[in-house]
C-alpha positions in Angstrom: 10.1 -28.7 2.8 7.8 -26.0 4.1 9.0 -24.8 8.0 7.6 -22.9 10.2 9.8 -19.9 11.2 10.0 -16.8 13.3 10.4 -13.1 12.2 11.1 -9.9 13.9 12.1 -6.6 12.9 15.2 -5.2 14.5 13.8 -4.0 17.9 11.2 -6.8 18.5 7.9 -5.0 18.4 7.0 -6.9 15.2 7.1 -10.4 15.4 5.5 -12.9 13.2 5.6 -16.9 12.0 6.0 -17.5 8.6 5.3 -21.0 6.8 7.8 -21.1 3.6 10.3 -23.1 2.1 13.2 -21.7 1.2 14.3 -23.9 -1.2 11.3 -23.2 -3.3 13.1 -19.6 -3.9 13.6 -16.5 -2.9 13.9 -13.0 -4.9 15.0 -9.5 -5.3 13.9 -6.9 -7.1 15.7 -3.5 -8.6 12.7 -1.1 -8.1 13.8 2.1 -6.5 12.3 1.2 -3.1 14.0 -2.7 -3.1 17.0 -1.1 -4.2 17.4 1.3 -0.9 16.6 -0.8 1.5 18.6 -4.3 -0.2 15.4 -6.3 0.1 15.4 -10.6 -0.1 12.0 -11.6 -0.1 10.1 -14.5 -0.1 6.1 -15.1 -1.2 3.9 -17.0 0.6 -0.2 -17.3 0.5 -1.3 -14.7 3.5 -2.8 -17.8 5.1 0.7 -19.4 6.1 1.5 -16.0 7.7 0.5 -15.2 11.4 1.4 -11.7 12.8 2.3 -12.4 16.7 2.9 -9.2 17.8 3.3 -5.0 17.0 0.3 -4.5 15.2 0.3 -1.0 16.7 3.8 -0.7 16.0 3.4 -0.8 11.7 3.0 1.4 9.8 2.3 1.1 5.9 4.0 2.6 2.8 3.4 2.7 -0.6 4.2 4.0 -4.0 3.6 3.5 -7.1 0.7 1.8 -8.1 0.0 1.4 -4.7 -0.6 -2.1 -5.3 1.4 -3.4 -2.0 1.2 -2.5 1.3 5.2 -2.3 2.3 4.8 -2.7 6.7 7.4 -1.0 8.6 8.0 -0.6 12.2 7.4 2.5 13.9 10.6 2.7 16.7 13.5 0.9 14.4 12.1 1.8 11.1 12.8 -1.9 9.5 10.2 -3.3 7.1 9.7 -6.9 7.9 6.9 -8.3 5.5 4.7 -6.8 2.3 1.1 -7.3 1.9 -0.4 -7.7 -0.9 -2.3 -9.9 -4.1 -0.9 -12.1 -6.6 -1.8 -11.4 -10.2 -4.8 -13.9 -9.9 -6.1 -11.9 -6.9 -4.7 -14.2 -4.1 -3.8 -12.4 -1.0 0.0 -12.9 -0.2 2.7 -11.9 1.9 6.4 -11.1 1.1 8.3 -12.0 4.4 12.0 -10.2 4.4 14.1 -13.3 4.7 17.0 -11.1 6.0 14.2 -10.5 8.9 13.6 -14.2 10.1 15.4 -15.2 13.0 17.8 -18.0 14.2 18.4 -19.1 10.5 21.4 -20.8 10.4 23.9 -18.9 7.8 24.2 -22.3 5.3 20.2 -22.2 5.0 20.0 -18.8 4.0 23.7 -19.3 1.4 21.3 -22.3 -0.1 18.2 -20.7 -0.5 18.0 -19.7 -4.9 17.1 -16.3 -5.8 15.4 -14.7 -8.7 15.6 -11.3 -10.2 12.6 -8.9 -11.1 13.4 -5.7 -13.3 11.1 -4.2 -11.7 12.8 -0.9 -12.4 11.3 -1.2 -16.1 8.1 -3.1 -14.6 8.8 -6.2 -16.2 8.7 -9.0 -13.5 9.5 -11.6 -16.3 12.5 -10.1 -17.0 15.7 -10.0 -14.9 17.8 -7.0 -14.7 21.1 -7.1 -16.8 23.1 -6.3 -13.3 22.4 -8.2 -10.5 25.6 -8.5 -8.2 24.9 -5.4 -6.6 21.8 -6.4 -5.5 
């Protein structure tokens, strides 16, 4: 069931409310940049995202393809949300899960992940290793 929650990065300049439902999945990818920084993300349409606060505070990265716009926080350096489209052009946001607040430990154990090789840009594919992700 889709829940409203609450999301922060680690000083509290960003914060946000996410719609999602955890149970619907979550995922992680192997790309060079997930890899780093042990990302657990979660998609959702932009329209069930709602930044509340720290606009000034992000800052945007990108690489690649430049295709996503990777939002990090300017005075604790943790990246709390993604923006960008789906393949059919919707705009979405990846929301950190590991960045939503006062999620009780058994909800976040429950919630199923998938794996993108996105190392070898093939999103259909998951990665032979996974454990250390």
């Amino acid at each position: 069931m889709k829940k409203t929650y609450q999301g922060s990065c680690h000083c509290g300049a960003v914060r946000y409310e996410a719609a999602l439902d955890l149970a619907q999945g979550t995922f992680k990818c192997n790309c060079t940049s997930c890899f780093k920084t042990r990302a657990w993300m979660a998609f959702i349409p932009a329209a069930d995202f709602h930044l509340l606060s720290g606009e000034k505070s992000l800052r945007e990265y990108q690489f690649g393809k430049k295709r996503l716009h990777h939002m990090f926080c300017t005075a604790c350096g943790v990246r709390p949300f993604t923006r960008g489209t789906d393949p059919k052009g919707a705009d979405i946001v990846a929301v950190r899960v590991n960045c939503l607040d006062g999620v009780p430990a058994e909800e976040f154990a429950s919630a199923p992940v998938r794996y993108f090789d996105m190392l070898h840009d093939d999103p259909k594919a998951t990665p032979a290793e996974t454990r250390h992700l």
